[in-house]
C-alpha positions as CSV (number, residue, x, y, z in Angstrom):
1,X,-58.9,100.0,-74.8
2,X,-62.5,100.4,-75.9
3,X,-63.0,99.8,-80.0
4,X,-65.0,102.8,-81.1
5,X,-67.9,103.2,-83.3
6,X,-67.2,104.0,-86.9
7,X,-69.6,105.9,-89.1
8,X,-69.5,108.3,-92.1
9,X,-70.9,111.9,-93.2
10,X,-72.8,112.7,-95.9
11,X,-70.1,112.9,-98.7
12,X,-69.7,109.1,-97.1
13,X,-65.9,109.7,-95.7
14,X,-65.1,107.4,-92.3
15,X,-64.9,108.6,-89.0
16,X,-63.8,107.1,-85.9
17,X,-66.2,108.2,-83.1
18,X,-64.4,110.5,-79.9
19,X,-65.8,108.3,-77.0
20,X,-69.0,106.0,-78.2
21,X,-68.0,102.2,-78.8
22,X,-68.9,100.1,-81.7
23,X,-72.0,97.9,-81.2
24,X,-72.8,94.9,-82.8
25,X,-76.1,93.2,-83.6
26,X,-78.0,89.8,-83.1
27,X,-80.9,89.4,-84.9
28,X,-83.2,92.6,-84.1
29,X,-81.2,93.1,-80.9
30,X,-78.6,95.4,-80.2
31,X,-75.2,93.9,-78.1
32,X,-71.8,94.9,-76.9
33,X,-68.9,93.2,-78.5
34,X,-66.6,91.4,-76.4
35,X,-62.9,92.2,-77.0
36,X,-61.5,88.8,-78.1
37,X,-64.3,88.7,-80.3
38,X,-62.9,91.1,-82.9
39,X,-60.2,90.7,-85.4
40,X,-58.7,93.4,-87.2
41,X,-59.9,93.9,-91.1
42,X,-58.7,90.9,-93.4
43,X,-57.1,92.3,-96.0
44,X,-59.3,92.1,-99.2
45,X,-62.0,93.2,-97.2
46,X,-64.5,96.3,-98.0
47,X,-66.2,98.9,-96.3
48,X,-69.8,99.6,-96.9
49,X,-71.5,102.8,-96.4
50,X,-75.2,101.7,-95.4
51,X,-77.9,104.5,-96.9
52,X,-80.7,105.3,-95.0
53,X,-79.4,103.7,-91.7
54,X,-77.9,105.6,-89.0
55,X,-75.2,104.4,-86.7
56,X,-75.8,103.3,-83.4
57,X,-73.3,103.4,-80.3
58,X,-72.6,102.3,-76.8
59,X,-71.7,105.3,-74.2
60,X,-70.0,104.1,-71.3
61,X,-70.2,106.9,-69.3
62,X,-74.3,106.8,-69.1
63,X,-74.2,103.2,-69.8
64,X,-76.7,103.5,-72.8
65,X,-76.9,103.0,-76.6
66,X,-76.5,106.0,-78.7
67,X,-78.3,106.5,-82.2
68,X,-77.6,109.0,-84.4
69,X,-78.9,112.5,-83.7
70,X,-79.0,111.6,-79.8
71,X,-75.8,112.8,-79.1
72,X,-73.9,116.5,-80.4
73,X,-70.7,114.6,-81.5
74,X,-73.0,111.7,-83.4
75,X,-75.2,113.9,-86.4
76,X,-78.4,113.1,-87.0
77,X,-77.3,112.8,-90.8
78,X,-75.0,110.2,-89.8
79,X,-74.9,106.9,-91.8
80,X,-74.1,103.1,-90.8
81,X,-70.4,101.9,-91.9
82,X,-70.2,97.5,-92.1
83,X,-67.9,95.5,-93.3
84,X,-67.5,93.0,-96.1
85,X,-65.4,90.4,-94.9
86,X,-62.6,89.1,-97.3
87,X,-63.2,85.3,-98.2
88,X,-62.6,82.3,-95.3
89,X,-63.9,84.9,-92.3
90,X,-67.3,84.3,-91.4
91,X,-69.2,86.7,-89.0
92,X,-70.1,87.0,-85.5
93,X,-72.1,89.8,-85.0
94,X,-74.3,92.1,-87.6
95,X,-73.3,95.9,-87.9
96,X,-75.7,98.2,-85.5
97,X,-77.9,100.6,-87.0
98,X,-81.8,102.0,-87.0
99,X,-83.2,102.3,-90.8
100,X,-85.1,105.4,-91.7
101,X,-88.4,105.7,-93.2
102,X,-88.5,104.7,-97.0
103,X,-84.7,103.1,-97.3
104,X,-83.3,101.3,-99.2
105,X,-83.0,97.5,-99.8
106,X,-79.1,96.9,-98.8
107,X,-77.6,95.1,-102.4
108,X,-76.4,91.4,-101.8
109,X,-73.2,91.2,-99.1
110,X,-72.9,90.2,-95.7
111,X,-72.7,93.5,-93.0
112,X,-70.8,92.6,-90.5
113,X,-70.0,94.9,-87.3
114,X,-66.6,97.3,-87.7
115,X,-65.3,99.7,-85.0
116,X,-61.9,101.4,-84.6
117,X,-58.8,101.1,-82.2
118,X,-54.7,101.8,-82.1
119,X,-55.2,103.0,-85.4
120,X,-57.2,100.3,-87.6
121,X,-60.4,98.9,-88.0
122,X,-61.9,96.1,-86.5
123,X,-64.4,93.1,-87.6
124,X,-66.5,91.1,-85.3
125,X,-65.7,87.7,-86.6
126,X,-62.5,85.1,-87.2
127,X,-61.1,83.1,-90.2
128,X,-62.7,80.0,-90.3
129,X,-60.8,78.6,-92.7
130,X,-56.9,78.4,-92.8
131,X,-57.6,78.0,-96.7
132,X,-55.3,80.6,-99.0
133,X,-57.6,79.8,-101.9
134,X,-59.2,83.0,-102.4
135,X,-56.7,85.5,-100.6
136,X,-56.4,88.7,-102.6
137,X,-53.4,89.1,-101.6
138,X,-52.0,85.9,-104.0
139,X,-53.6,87.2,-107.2
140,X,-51.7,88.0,-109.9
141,X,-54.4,89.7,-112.5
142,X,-51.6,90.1,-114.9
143,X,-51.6,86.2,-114.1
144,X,-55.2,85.5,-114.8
145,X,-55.6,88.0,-118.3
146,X,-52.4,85.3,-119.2
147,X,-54.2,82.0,-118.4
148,X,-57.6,83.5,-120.1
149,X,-55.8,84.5,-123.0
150,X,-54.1,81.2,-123.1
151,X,-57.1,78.8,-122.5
152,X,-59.5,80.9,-125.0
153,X,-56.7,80.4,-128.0
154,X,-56.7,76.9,-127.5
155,X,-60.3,76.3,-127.5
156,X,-62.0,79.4,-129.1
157,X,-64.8,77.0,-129.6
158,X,-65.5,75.9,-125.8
159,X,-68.2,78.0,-124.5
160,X,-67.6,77.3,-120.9
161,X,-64.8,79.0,-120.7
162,X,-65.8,81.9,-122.9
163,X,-68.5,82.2,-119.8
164,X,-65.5,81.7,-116.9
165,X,-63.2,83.6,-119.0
166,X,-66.2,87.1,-118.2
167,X,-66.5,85.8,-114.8
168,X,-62.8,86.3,-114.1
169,X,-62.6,89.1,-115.8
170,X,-65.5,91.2,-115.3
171,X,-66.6,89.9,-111.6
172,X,-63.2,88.7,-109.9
173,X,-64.9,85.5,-109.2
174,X,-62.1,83.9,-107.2
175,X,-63.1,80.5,-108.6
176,X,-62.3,81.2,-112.0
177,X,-59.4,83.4,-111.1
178,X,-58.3,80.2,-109.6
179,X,-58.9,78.1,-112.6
180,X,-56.9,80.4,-114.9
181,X,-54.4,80.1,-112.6
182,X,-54.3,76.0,-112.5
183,X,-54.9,75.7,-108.7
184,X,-57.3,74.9,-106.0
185,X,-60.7,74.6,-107.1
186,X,-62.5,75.1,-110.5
187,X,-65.9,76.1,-111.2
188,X,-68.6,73.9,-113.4
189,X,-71.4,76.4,-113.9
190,X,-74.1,74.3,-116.1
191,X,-77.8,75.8,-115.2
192,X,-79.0,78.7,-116.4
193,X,-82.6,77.7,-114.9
194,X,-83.6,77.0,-111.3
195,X,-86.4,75.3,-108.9
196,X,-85.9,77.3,-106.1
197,X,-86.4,81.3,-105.9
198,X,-84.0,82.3,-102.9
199,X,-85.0,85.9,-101.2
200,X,-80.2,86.1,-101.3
201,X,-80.0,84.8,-105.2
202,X,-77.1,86.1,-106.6
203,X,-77.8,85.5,-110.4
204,X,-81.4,86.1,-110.2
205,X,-83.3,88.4,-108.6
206,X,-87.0,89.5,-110.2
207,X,-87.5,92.0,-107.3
208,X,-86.9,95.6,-108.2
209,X,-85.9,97.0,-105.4
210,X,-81.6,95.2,-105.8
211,X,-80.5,93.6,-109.0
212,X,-78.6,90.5,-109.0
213,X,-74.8,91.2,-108.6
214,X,-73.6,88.7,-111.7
215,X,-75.1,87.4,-114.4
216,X,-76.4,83.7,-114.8
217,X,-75.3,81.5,-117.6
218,X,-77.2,81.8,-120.4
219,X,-76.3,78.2,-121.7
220,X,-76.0,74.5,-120.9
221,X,-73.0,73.3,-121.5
222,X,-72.4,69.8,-123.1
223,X,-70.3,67.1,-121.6
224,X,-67.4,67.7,-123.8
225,X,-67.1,71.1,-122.9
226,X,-67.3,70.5,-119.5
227,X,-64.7,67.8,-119.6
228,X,-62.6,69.6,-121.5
229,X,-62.2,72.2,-118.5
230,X,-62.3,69.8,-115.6
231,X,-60.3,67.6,-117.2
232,X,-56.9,69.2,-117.1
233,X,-57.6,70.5,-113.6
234,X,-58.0,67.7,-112.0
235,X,-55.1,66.3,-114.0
236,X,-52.0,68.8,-113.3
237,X,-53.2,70.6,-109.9
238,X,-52.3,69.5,-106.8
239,X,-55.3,68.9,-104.0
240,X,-57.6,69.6,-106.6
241,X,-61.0,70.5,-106.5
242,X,-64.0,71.0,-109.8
243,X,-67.3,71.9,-108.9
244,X,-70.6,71.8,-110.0
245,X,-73.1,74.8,-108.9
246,X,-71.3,78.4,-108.8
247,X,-73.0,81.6,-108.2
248,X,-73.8,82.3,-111.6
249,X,-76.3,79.8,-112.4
250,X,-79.2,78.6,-111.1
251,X,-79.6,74.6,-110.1
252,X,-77.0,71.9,-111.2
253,X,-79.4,69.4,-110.4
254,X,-81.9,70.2,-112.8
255,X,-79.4,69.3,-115.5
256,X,-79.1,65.8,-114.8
257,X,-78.5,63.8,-117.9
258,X,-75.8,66.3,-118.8
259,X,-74.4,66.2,-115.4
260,X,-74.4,62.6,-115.3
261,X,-72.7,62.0,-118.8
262,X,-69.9,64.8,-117.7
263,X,-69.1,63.1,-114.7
264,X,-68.6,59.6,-116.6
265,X,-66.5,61.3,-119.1
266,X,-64.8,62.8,-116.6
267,X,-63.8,59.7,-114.6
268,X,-63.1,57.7,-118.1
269,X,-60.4,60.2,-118.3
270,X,-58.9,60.4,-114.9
271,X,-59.3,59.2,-111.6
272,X,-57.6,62.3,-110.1
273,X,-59.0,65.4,-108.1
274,X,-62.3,65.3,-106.1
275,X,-65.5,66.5,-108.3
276,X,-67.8,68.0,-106.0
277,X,-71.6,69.1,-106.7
278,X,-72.9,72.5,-104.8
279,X,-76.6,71.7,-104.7
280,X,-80.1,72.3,-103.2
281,X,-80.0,68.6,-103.1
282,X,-83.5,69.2,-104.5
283,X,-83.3,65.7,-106.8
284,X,-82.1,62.8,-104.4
285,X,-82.4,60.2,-107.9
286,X,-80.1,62.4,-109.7
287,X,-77.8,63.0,-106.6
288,X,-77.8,59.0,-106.2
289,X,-76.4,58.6,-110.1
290,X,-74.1,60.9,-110.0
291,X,-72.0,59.5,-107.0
292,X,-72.3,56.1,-108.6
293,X,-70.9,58.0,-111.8
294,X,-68.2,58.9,-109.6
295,X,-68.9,62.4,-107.9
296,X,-67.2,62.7,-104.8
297,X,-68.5,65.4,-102.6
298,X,-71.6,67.1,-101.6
299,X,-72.3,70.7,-100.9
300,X,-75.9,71.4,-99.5
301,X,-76.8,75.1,-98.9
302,X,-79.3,75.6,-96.1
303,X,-79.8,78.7,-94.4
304,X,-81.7,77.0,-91.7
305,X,-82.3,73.0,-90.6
306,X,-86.5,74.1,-89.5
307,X,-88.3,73.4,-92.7
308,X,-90.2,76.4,-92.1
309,X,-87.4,79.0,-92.8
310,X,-85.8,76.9,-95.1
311,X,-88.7,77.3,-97.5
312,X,-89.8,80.6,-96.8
313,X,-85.9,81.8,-98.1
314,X,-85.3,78.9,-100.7
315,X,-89.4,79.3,-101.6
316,X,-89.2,75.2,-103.3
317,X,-90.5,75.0,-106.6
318,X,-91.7,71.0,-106.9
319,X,-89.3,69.5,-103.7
320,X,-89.6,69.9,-100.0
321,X,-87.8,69.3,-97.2
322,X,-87.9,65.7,-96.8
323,X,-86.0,65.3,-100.6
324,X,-83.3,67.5,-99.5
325,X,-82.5,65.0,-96.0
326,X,-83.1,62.2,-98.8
327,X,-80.7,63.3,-101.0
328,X,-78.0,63.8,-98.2
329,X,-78.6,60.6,-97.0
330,X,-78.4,59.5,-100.4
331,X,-75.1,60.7,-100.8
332,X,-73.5,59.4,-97.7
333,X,-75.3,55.7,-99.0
334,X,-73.4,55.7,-102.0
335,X,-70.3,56.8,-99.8
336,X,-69.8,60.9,-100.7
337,X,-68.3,63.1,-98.5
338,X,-71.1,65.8,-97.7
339,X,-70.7,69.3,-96.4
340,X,-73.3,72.4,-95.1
341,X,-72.9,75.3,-96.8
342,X,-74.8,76.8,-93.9
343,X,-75.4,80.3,-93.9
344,X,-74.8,82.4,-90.9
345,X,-77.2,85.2,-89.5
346,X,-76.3,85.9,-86.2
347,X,-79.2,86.0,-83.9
348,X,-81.0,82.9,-86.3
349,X,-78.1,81.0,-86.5
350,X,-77.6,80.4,-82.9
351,X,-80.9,80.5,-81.5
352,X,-81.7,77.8,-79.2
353,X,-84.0,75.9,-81.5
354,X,-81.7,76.3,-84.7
355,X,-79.3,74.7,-82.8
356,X,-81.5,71.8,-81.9
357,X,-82.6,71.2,-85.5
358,X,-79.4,71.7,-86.7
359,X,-78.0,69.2,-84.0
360,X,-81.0,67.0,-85.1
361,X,-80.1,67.0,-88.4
362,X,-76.3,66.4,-88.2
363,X,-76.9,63.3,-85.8
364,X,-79.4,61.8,-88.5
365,X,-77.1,62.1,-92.0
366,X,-73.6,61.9,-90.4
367,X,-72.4,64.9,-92.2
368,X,-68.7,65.7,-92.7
369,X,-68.1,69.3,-92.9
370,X,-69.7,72.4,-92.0
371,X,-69.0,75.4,-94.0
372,X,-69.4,78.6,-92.4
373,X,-70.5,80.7,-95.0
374,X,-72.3,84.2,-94.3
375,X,-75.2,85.1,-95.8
376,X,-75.5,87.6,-98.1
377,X,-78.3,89.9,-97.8
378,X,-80.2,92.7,-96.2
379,X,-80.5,91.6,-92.3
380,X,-84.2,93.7,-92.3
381,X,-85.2,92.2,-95.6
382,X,-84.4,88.6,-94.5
383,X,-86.0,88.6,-91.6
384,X,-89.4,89.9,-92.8
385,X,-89.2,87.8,-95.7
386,X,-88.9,84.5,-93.4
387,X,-91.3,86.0,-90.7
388,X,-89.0,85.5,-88.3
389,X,-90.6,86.2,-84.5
390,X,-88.5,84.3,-82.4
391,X,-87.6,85.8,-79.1
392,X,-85.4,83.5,-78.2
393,X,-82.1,84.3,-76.7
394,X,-79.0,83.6,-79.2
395,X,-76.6,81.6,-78.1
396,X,-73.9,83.2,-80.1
397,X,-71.9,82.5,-82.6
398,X,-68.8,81.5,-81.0
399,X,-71.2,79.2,-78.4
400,X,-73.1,77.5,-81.9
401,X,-69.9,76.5,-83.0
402,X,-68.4,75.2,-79.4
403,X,-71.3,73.6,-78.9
404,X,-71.8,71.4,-82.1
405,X,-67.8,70.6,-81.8
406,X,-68.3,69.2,-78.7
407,X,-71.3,67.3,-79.8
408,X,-70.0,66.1,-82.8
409,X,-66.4,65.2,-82.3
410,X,-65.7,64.0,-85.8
411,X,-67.5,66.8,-87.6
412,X,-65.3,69.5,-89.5
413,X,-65.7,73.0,-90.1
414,X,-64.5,75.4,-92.8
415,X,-65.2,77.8,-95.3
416,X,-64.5,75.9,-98.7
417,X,-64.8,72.7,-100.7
418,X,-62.4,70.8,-100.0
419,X,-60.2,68.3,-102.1
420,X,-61.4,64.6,-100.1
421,X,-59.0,63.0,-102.9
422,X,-55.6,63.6,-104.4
């Protein structure tokens, strides 16, 4: 049974197409969806309608692609549907469309490829993490206003939490949901300033043409306050997890003497939990104190492993390259765990020389964990902004991962931080 193309009208209601499949997307280049590539819609998913892109289509009856306007039971007013995978799913193909003269810049999600069939919607991709962490389905927001209510009496004073306390609140951040909740992992937000200006930054974005979709901290916390959330977390939750670097601020890293005298009050307080950094790994010195403080784990976010498109997204402000390998070799020297938070595009991801460099760079720093995050942003947008030209043919997602499980036997692969230590 074919999976049809989905696409919606002006008044932006969702419609399953008569006869045209769904079509996915690699890179710049249109593609079929295999079958047992597709997964039906995780609950806590969205759907996006995409402005200013039309909807493109696979007819197998003239064995052709189909755009909007082509065809008398496809509109020319037509617009693109994606999806918005629910946390722990990560992305195989792109959504297919063609973007009009003078559209807009899409806001800050990933847009994965959604079609139709037996009555539900379908998502090219597959959970990559068994993780419940950040399920939708196990929030209890009656739950959460209880724990913020609870935690702000008993430290009106601590301005960390006043700040999680508005990012569970007013964003949904599953992190702090979860921290409210006293389970899984906690988030550590400490920089409100940054040395890297990423095209996908989700607290900061000078452009004009998306804003950012949360606000950064506006603070830097001091050791006792961020003890006094980690603290108890790490204490009374089982396979816990507190982390430095969240969405909402800009790099840890760049806070080191704070960082470093939170850690070593942390630790003089309990040995429990792991305490994990999410980092541009910009600052190998600081990185190298804080795992002698007693920092556990390692998240380094790269979109790419060629230093060429990693700089033209992070666009480095005073580091390079070579201090981010230094930093994760670092790390692993002082006996971290370390993990890739590597974004996925599909069509960059799992081109042939991405692979290598990736491949390149796994077998020099002995990583541990790959997490298989998608990245958020325009596809069009970050693709000129990175001056992408390569032609080469993608491998594909399923194929990256096979491939780099096969080479690297010992290597894990997830979607979250997770707790190294009990």
């Amino acid at each position: 049974m074919a999976t049809h193309l989905v696409y919606a009208d002006a008044q932006g209601r969702i419609f399953d197409h008569p006869y045209l499949e769904m079509m996915g997307r690699h890179g710049r280049e249109f593609c079929r969806i295999p079958a047992d590539e597709l997964i039906p819609l995780p609950p806590g998913s969205d759907l996006f309608v995409l402005p200013g892109r039309r909807p493109v289509g696979y007819d197998r009856r003239r064995r052709r692609l189909v755009r909007a306007g082509e065809s008398k039971d496809l509109p020319a007013d037509a617009q693109a549907v994606a999806a918005f995978m629910a946390p722990a799913h990560t992305m195989r193909y792109l959504a297919a469309y063609t973007t009009r003269p003078r559209a807009p810049v899409l806001p800050l999600f990933a847009y994965t490829a959604v079609g139709w069939r037996a009555g539900r919607f379908w998502v090219a991709g597959w959970r990559s993490d068994p993780d419940v962490r950040q399920d939708i389905p196990l929030v209890d927001c009656v739950q959460v206003e209880r724990g913020v209510r609870q935690r702000l009496a008993a430290e009106p004073e601590n301005r960390l939490l006043q700040h999680l306390a508005h990012c569970a609140l007013t964003y949904g951040c599953p992190a702090a949901r979860n921290l409210f909740l006293r389970r899984w992992e906690a988030p550590l937000p400490t920089s409100p300033v940054c040395n890297a200006r990423c095209l996908g930054c989700l607290s900061h974005q000078p452009q004009p043409q998306f804003p950012a979709p949360m606000q950064r901290i506006t603070f830097v916390p001091d050791p006792a306050e961020i003890a006094a959330v980690a603290v108890p977390h790490l204490q009374q939750v089982q396979q816990a997890v507190a982390s430095f670097g969240q969405g909402c601020e800009g790099e840890p890293l760049l806070q080191g003497p704070t960082l470093l005298a939170a850690v070593q009050l942390i630790r003089r307080q309990t040995s429990r939990g792991t305490l994990n950094l999410n980092t541009n790994a910009s600052r190998p010195e600081v990185i190298e104190a804080l795992v002698d403080a007693g920092l556990d784990s390692l998240r380094v976010s790269l979109n790419s492993a060629r230093p060429q498109y990693y700089a033209a997204y992070y666009r480095p402000q005073g580091y390079q390259w070579t201090d981010v390998v230094a930093a994760i070799r670092a790390a692993k020297a002082g006996g971290a765990k370390v993990a890739l938070n590597y974004l996925i595009f599909p069509g960059f991801s799992d081109q042939p020389a991405e692979v290598a460099a990736l491949s390149e760079l796994l077998a020099r720093t002995e990583i541990d964990l790959i997490q298989l995050r998608n990245l958020n942003i325009d596809p069009d947008y970050y693709l000129s902004g990175i001056r992408w030209h390569d032609q080469e043919r993608p491998l594909g997602i399923r194929r990256l991962v096979a491939h780099l499980q096969e080479t690297f036997p010992g290597l894990r692969f997830g979607y979250f931080n997770p707790a190294w230590r009990g």
